[in-house]
Residue, then its C-alpha position, 0 to 999 in steps of 0.5 A: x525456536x518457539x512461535x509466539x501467537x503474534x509471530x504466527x499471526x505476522x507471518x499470516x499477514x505477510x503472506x496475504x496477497x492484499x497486504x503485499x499488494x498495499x506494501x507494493x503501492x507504498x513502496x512505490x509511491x514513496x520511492x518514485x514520489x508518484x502521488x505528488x508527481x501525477x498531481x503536479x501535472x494532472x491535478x484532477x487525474x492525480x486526486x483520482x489517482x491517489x483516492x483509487x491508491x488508497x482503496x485496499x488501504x481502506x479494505x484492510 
């Protein structure tokens, strides 16, 4: 089997321990509804919950 470029460049993706961590905090908060969760009942900790959440988002 041959790898193309794109299935090589993929594989170095995925084993980067950054993109496991954003596809980590994805999972969750979209499993367990944490972002509307936390705001629902601490409005100003859920805003900084969800900006500090989406930093290696912006990293990547």
């Amino acid at each position: 089997m041959k790898s193309t470029k794109q299935d090589i460049k993929r594989m170095q993706w995925e084993n980067d321990p950054l993109y496991r961590l954003i596809r980590t905090i994805k999972n969750v908060m979209d499993r367990y509804y944490l972002d509307p969760l936390v705001g629902l009942f601490f409005p100003t900790a859920g805003d900084i919950f969800s900006s500090a959440m989406t930093l290696p988002f912006l990293t990547v």
